[in-house]
N, CA, C and O atoms as CSV, one atom per row, in Angstrom:
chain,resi,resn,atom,element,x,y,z
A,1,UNK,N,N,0.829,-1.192,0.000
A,1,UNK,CA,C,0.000,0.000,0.000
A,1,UNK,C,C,0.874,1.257,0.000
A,1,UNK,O,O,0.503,2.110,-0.806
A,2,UNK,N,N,1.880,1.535,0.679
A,2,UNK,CA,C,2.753,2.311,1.068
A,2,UNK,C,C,3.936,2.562,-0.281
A,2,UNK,O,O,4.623,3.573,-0.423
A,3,UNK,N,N,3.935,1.608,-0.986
A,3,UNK,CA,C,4.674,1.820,-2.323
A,3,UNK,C,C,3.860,2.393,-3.417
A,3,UNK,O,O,4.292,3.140,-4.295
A,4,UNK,N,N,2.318,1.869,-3.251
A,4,UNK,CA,C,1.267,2.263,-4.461
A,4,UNK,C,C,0.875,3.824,-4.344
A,4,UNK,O,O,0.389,4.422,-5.304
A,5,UNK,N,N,1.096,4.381,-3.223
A,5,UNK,CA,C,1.028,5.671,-2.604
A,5,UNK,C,C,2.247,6.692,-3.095
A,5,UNK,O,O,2.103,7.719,-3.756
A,6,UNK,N,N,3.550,6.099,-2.564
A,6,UNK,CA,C,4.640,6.524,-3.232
A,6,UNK,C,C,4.770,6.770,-4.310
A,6,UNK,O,O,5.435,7.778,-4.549
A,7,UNK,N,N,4.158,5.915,-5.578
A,7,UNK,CA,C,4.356,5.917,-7.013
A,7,UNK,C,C,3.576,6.823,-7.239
A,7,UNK,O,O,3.927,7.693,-8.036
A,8,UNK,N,N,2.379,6.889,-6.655
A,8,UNK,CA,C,1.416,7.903,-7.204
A,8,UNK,C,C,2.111,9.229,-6.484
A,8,UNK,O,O,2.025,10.147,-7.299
A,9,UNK,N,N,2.538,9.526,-5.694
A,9,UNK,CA,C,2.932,11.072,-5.070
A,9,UNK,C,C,4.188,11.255,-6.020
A,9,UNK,O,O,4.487,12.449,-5.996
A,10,UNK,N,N,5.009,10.567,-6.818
A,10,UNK,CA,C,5.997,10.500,-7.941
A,10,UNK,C,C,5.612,11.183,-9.396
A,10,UNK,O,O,6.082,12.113,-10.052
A,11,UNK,N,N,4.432,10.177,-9.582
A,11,UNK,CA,C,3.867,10.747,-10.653
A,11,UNK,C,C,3.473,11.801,-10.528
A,11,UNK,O,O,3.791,12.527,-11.470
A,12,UNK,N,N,2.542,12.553,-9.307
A,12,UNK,CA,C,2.234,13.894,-9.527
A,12,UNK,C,C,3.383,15.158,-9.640
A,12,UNK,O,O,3.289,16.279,-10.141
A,13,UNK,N,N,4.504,14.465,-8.946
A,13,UNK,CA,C,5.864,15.488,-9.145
A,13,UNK,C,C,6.220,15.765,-10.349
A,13,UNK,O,O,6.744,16.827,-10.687
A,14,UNK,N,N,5.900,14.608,-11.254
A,14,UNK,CA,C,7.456,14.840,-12.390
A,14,UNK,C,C,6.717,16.336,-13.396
A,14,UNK,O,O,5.711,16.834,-13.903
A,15,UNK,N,N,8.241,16.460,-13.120
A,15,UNK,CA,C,7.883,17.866,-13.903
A,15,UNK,C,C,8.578,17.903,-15.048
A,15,UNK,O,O,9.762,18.230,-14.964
A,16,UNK,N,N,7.948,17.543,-16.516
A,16,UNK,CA,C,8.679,17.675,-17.908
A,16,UNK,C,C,9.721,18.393,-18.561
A,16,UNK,O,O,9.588,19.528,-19.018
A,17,UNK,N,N,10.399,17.947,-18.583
A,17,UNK,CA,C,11.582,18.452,-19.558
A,17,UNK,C,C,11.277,19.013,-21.070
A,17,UNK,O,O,10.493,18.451,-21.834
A,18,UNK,N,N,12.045,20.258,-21.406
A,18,UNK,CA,C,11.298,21.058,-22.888
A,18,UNK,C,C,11.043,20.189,-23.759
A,18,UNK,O,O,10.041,20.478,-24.414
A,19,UNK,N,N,11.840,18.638,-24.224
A,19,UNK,CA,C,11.305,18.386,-25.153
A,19,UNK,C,C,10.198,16.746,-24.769
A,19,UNK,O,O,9.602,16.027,-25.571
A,20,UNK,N,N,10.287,16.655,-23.441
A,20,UNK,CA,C,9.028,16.005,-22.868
A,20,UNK,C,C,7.698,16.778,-23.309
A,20,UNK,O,O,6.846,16.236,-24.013
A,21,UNK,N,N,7.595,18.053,-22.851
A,21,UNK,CA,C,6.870,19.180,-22.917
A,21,UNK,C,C,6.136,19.441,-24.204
A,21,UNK,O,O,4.956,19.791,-24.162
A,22,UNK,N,N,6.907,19.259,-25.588
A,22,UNK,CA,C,6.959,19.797,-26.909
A,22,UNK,C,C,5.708,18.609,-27.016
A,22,UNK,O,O,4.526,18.903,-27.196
A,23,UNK,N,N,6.244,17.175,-26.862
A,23,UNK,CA,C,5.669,16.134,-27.228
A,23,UNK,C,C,4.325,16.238,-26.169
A,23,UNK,O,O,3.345,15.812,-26.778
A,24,UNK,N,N,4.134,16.466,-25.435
A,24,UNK,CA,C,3.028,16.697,-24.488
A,24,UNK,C,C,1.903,17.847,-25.443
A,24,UNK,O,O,0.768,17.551,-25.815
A,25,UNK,N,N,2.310,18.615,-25.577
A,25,UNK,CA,C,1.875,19.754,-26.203
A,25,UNK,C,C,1.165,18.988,-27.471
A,25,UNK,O,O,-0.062,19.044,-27.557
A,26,UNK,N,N,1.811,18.380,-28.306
A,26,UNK,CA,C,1.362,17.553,-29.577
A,26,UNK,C,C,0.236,16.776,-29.106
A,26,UNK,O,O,-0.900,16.849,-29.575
A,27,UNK,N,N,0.642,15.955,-28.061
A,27,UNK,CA,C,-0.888,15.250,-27.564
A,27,UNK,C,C,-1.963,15.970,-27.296
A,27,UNK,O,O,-3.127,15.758,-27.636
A,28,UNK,N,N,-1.640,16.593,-26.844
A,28,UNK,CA,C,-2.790,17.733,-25.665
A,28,UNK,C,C,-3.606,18.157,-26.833
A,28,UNK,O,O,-4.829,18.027,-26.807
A,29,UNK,N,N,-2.751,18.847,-28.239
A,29,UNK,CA,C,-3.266,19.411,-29.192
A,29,UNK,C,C,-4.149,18.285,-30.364
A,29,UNK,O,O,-5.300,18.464,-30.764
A,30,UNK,N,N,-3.151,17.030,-30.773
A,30,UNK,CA,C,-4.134,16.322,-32.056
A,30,UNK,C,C,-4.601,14.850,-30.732
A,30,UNK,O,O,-4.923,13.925,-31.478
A,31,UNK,N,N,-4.703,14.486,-29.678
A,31,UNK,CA,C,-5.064,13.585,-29.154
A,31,UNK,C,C,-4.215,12.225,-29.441
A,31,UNK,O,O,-3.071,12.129,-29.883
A,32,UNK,N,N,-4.937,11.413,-29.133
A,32,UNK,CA,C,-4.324,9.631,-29.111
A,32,UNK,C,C,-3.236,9.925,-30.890
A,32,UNK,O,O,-3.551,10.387,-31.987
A,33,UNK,N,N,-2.133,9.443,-30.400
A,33,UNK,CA,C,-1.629,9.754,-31.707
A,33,UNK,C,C,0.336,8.431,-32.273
A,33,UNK,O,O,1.306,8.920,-31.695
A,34,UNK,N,N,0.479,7.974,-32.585
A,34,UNK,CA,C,1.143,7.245,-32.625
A,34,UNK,C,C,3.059,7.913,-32.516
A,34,UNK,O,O,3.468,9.073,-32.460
A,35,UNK,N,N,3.539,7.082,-32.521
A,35,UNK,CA,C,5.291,8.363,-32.925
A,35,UNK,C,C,5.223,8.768,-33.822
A,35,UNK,O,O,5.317,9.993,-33.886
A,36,UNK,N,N,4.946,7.710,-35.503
A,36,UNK,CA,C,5.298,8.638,-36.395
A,36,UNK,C,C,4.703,9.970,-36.230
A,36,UNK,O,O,5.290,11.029,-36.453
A,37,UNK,N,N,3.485,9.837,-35.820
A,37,UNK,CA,C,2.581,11.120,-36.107
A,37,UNK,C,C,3.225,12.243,-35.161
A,37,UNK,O,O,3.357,13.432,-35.453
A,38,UNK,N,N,3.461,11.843,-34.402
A,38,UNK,CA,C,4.308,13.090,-33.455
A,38,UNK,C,C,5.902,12.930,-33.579
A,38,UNK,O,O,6.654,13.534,-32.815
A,39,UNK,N,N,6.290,12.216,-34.428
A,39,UNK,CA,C,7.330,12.737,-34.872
A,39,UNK,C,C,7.430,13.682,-36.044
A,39,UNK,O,O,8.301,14.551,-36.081
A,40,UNK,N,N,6.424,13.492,-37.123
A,40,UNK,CA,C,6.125,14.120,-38.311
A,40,UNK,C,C,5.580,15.690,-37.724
A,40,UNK,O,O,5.540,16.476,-38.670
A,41,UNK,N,N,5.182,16.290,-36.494
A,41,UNK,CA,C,4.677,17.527,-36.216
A,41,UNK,C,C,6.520,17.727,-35.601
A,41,UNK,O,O,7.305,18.518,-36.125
A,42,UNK,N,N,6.815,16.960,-34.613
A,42,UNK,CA,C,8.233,17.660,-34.380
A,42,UNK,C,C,9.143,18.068,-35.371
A,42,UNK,O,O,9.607,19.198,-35.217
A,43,UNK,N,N,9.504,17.437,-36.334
A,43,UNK,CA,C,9.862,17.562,-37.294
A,43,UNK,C,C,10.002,18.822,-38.375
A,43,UNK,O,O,10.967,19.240,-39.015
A,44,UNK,N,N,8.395,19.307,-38.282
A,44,UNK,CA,C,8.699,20.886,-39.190
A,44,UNK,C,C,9.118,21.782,-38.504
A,44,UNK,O,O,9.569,22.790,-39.048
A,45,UNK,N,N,9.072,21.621,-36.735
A,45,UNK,CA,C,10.235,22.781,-35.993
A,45,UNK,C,C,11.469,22.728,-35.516
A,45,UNK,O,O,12.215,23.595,-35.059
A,46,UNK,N,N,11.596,21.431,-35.710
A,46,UNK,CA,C,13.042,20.844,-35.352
A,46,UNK,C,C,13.983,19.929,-36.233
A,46,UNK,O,O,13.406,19.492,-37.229
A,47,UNK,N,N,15.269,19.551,-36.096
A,47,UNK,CA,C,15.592,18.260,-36.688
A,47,UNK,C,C,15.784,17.414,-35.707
A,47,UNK,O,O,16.654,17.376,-34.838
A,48,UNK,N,N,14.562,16.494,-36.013
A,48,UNK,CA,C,14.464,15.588,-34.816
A,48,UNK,C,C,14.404,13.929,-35.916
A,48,UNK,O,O,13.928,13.695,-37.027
A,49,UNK,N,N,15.213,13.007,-34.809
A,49,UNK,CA,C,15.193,11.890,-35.503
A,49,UNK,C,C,14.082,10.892,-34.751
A,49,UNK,O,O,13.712,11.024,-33.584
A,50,UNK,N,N,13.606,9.792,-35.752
A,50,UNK,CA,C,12.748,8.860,-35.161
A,50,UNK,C,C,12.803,8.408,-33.973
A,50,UNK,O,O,12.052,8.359,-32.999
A,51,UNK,N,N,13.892,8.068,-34.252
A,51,UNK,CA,C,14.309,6.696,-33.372
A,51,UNK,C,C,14.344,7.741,-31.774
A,51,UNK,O,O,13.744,7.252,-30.817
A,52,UNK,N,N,14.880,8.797,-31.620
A,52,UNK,CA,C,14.861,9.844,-30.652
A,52,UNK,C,C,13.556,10.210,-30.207
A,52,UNK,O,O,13.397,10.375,-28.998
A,53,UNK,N,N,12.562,10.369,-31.018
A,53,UNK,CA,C,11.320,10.380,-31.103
A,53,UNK,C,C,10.742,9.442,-29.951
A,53,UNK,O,O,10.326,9.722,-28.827
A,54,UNK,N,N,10.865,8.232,-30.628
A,54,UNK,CA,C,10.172,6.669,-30.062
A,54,UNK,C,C,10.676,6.783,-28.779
A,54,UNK,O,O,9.989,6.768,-27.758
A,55,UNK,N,N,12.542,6.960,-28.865
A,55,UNK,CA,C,12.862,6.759,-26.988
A,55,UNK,C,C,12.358,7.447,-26.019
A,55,UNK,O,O,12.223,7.180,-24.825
A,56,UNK,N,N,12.051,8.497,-26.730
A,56,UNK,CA,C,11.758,9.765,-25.516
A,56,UNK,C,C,10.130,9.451,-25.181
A,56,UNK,O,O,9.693,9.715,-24.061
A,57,UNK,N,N,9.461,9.005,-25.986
A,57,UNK,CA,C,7.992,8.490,-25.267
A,57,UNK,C,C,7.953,7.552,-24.707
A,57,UNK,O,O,7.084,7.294,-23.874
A,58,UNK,N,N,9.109,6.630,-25.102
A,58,UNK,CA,C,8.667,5.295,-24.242
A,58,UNK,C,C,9.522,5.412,-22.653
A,58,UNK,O,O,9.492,4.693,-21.654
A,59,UNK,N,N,10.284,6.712,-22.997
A,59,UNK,CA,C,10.948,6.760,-21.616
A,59,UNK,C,C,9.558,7.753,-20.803
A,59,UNK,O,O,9.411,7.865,-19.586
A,60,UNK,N,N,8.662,8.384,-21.886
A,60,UNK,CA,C,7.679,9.361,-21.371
A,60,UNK,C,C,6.561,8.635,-20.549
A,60,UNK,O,O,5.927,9.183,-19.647
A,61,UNK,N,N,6.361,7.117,-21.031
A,61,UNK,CA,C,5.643,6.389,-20.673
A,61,UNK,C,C,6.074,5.980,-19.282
A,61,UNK,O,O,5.416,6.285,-18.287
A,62,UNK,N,N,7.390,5.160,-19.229
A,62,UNK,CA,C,7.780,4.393,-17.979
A,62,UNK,C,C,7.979,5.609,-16.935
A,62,UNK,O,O,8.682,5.318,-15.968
A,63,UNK,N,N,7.385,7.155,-16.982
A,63,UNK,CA,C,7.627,7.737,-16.291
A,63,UNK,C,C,6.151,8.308,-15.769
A,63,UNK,O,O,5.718,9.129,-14.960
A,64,UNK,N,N,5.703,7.444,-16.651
A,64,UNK,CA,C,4.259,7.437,-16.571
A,64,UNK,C,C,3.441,9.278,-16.962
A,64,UNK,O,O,2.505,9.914,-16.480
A,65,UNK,N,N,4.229,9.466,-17.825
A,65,UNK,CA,C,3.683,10.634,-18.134
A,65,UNK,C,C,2.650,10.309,-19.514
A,65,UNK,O,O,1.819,11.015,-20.087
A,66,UNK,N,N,2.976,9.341,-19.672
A,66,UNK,CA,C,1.953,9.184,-21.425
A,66,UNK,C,C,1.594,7.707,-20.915
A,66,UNK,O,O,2.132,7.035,-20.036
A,67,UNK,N,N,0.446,7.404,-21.801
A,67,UNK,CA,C,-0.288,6.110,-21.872
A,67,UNK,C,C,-0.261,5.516,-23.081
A,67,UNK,O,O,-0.590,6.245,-24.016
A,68,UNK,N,N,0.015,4.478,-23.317
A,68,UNK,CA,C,-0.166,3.321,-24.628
A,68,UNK,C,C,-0.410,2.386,-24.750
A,68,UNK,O,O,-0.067,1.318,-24.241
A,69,UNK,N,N,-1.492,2.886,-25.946
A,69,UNK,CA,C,-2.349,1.617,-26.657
A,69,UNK,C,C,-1.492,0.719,-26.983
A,69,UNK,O,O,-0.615,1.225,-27.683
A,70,UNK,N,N,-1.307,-0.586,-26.767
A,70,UNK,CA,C,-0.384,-1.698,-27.426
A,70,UNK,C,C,-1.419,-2.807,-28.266
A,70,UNK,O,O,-0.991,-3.823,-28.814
A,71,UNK,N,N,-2.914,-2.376,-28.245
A,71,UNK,CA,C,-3.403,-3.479,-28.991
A,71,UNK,C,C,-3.588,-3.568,-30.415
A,71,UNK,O,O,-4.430,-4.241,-31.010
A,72,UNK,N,N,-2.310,-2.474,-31.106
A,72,UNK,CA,C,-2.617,-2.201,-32.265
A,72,UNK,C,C,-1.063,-2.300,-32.484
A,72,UNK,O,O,-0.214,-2.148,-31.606
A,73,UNK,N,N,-0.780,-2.662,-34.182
A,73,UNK,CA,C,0.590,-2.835,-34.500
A,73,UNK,C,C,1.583,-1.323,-34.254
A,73,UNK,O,O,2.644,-1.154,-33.652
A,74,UNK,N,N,0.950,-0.651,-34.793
A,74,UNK,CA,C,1.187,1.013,-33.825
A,74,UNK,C,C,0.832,1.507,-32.648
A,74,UNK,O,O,-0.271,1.965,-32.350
A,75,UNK,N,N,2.043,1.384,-31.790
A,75,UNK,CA,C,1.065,1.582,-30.887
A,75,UNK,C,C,0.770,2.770,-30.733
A,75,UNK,O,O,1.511,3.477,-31.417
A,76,UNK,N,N,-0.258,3.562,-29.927
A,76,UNK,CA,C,-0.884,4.674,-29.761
A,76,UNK,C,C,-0.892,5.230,-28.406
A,76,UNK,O,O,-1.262,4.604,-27.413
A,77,UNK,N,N,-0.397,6.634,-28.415
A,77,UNK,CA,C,-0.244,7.311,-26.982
A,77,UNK,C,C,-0.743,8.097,-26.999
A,77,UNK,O,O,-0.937,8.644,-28.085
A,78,UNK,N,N,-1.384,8.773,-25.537
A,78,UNK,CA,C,-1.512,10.007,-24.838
A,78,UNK,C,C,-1.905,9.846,-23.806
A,78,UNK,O,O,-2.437,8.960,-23.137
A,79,UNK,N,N,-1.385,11.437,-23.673
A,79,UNK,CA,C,-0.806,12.286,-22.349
A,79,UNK,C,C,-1.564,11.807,-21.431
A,79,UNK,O,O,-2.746,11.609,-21.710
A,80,UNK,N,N,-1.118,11.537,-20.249
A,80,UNK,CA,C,-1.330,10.973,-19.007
A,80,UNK,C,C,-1.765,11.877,-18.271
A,80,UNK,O,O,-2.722,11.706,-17.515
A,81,UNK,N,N,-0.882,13.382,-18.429
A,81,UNK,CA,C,-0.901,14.457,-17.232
A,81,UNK,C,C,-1.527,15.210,-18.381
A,81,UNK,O,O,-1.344,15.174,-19.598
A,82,UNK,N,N,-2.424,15.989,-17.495
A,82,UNK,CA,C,-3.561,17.068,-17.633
A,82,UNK,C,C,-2.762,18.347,-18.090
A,82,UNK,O,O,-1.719,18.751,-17.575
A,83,UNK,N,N,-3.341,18.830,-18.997
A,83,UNK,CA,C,-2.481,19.966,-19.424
A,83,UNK,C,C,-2.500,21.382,-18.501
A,83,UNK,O,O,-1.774,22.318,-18.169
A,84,UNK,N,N,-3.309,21.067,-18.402
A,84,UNK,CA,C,-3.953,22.082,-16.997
A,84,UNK,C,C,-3.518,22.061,-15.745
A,84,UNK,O,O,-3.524,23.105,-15.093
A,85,UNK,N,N,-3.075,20.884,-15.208
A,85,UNK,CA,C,-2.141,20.865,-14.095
A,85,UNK,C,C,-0.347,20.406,-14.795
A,85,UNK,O,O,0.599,20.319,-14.011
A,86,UNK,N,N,-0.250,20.276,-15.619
A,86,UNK,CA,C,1.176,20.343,-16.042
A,86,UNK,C,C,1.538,21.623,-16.044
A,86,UNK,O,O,2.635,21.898,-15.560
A,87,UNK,N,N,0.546,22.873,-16.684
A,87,UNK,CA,C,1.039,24.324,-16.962
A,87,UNK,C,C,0.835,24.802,-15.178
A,87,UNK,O,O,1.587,25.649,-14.696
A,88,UNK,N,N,-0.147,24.205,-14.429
A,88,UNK,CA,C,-0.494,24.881,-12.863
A,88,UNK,C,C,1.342,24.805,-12.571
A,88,UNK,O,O,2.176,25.708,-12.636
A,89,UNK,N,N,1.465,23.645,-12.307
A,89,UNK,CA,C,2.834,23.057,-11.623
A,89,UNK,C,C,4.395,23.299,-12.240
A,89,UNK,O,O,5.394,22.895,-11.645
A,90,UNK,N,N,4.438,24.026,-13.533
A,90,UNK,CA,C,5.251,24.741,-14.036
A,90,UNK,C,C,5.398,26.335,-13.984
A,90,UNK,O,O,6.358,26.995,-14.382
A,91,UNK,N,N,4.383,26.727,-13.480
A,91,UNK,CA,C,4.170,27.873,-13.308
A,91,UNK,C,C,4.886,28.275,-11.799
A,91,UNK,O,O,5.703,29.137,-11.477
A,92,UNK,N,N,4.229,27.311,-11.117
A,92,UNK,CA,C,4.309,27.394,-9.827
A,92,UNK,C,C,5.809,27.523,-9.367
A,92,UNK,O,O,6.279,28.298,-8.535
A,93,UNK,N,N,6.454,26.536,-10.146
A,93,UNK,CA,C,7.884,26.535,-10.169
A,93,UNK,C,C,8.502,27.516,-10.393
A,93,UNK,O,O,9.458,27.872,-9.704
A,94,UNK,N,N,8.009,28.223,-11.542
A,94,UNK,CA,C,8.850,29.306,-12.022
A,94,UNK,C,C,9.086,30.798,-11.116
A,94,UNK,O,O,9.967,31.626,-10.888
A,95,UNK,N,N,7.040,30.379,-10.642
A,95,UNK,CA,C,7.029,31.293,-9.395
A,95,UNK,C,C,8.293,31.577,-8.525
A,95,UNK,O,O,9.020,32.528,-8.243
A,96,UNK,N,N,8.160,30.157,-8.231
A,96,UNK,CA,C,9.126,30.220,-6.889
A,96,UNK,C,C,10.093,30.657,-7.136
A,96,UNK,O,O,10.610,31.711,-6.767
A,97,UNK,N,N,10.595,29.517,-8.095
A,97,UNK,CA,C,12.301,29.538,-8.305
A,97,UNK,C,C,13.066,31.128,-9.296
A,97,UNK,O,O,14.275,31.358,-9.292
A,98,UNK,N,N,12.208,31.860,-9.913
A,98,UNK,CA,C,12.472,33.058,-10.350
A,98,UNK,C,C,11.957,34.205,-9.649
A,98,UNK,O,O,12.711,35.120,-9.318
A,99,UNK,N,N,10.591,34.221,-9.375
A,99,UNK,CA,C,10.175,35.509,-8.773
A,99,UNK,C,C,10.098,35.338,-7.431
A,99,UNK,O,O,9.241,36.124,-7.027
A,100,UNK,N,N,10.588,34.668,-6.467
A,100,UNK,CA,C,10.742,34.399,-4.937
A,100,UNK,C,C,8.913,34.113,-4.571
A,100,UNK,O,O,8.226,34.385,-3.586
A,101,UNK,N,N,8.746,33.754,-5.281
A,101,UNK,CA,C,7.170,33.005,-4.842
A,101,UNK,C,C,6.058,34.263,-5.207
A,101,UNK,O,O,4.869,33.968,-5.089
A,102,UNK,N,N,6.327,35.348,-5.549
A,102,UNK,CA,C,5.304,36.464,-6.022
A,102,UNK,C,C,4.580,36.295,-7.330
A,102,UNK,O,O,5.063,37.184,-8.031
A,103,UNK,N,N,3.980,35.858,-7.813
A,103,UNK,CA,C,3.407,36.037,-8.740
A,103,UNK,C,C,2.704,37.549,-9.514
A,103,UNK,O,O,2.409,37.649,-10.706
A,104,UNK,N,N,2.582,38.424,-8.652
A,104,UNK,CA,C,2.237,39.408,-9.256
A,104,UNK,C,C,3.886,39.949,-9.643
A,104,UNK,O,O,3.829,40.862,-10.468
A,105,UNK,N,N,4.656,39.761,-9.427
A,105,UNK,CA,C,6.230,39.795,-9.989
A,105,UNK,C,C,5.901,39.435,-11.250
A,105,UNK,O,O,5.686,40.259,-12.139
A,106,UNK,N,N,5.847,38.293,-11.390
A,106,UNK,CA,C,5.534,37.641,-12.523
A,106,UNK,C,C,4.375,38.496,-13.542
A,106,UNK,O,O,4.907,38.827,-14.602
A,107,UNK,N,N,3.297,38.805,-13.462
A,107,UNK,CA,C,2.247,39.300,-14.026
A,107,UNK,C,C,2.881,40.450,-14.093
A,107,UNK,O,O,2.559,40.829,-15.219
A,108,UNK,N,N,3.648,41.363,-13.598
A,108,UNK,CA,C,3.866,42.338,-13.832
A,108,UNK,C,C,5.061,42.393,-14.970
A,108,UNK,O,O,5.087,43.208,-15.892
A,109,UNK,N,N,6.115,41.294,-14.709
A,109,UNK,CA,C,7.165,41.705,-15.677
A,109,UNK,C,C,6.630,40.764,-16.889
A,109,UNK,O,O,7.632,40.356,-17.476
A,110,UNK,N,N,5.655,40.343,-17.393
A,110,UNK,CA,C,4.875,39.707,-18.203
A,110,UNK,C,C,4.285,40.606,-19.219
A,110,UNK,O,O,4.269,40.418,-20.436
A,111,UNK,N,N,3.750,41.719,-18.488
A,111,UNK,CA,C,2.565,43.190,-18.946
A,111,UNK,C,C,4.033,44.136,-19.694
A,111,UNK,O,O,4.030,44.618,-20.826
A,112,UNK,N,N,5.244,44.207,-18.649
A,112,UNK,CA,C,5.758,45.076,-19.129
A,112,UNK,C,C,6.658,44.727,-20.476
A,112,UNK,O,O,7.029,45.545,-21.318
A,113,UNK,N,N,6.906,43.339,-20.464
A,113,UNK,CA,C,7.881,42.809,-21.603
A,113,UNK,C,C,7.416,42.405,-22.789
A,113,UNK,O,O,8.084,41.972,-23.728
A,114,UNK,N,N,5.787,42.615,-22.707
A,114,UNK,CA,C,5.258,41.752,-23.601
A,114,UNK,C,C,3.965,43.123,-24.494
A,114,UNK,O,O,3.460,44.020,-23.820
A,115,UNK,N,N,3.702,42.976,-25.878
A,115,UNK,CA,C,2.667,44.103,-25.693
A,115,UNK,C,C,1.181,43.497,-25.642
A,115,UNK,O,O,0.954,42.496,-26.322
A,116,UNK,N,N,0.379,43.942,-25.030
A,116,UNK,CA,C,-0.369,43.480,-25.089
A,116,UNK,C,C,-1.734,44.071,-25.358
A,116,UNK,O,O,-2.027,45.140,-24.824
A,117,UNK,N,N,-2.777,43.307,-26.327
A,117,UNK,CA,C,-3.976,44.121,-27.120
A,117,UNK,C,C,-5.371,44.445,-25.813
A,117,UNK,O,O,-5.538,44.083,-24.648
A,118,UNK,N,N,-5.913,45.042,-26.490
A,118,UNK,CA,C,-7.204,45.422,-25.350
A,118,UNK,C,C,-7.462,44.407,-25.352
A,118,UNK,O,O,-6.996,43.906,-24.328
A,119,UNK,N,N,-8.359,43.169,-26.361
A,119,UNK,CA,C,-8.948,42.427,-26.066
A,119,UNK,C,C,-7.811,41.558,-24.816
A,119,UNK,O,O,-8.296,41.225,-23.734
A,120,UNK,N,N,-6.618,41.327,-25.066
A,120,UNK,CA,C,-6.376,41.006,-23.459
A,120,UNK,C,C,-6.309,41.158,-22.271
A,120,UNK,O,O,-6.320,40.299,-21.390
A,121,UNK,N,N,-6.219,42.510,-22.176
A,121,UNK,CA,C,-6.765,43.212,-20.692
A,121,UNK,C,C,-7.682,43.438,-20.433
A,121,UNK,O,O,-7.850,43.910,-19.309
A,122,UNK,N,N,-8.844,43.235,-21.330
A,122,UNK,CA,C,-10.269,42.937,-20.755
A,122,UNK,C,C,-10.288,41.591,-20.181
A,122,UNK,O,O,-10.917,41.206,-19.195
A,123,UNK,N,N,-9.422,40.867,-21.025
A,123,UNK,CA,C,-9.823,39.321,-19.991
A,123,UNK,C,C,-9.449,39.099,-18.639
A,123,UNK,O,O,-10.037,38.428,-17.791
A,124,UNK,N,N,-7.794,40.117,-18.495
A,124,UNK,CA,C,-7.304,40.332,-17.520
A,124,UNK,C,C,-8.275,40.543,-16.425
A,124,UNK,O,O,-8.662,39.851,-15.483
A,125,UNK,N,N,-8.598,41.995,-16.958
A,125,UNK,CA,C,-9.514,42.752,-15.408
A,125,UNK,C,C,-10.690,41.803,-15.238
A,125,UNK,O,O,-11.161,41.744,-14.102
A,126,UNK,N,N,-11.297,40.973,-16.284
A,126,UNK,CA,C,-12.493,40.127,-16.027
A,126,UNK,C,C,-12.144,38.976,-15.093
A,126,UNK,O,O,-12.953,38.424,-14.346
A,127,UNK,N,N,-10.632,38.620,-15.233
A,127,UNK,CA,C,-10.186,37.868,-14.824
A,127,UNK,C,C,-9.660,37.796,-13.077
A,127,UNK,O,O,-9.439,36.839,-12.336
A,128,UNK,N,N,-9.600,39.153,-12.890
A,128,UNK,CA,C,-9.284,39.690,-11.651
A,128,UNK,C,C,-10.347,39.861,-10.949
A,128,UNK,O,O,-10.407,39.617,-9.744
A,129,UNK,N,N,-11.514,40.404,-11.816
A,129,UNK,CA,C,-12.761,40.879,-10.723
A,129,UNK,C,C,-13.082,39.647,-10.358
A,129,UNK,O,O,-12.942,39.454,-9.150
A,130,UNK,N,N,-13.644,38.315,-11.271
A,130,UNK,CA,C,-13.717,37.477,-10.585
A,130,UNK,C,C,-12.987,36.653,-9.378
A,130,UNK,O,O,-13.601,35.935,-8.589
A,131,UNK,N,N,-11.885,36.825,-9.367
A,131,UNK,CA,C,-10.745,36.509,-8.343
A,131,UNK,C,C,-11.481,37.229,-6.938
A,131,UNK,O,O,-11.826,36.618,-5.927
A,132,UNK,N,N,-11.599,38.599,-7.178
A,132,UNK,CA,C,-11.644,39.503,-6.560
A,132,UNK,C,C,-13.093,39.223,-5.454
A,132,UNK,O,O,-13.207,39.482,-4.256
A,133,UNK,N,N,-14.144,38.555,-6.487
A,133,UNK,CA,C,-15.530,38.174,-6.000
A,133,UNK,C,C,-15.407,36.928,-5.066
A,133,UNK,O,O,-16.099,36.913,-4.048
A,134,UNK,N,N,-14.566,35.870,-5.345
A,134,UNK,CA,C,-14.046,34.905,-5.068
A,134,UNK,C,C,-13.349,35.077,-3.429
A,134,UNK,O,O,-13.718,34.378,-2.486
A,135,UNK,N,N,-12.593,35.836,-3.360
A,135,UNK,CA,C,-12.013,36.076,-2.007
A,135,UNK,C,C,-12.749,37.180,-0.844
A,135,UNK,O,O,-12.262,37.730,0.143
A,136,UNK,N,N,-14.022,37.225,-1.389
A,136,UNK,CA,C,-14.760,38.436,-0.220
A,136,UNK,C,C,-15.649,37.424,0.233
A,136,UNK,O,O,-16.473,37.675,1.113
């Protein structure tokens, strides 16, 4: 019981590496999808080889970050981890480990480095008031 616990508090840690990440991103985006097929999208932004391809999922797998279909001569993967808590828990990191845990650090040198259109600072402030409703 105490090991099945462990594995699972493991899995929620691992935190992806950029080109773990890239390939995550590919799932998240076309779904259940085989290597070639996510090697053929890595491919028009990178020079990436197959065989590099294949290792890095099946090492993505035994790390239990991806899932695969084996009942097919191809086999077929995807993403294990939620894209939504992969970006929470990368964020969080960055929090910490760059802006000393502030996040409005972050949001701020985000606004200033970046330009940004009305339609995004309406989502912003929409995004805040609700926050804002949320904590009263």
């Amino acid at each position: 019981m105490y090991e099945l616990i462990r594995r699972k508090n493991m899995a929620e840690q691992i935190k992806p590496t950029e080109s773990e990440l890239e390939i995550l991103n590919i799932l998240w985006d076309k779904g259940p999808s085989t290597v070639r097929d996510v090697h053929e999208v890595l491919e028009q932004s990178k020079d990436a080889g197959y065989t590099t391809t294949l290792k890095l999922m099946q090492i993505m797998y035994e790390k239990k970050l991806l899932k695969r279909d084996a009942t097919t001569k191809s086999h077929v993967y995807t993403a294990n981890v939620s894209q939504e808590k992969t970006q929470g828990q990368l964020v969080k990191k960055f929090i910490d480990s760059v802006f000393n845990g502030s996040a409005s650090q972050l949001v701020m040198q985000a606004l200033g480095n970046h330009k940004t259109n009305k339609k995004e600072l309406d989502e912003i402030r929409k995004y805040l008031e609700e926050m804002e409703k949320r904590s009263k």
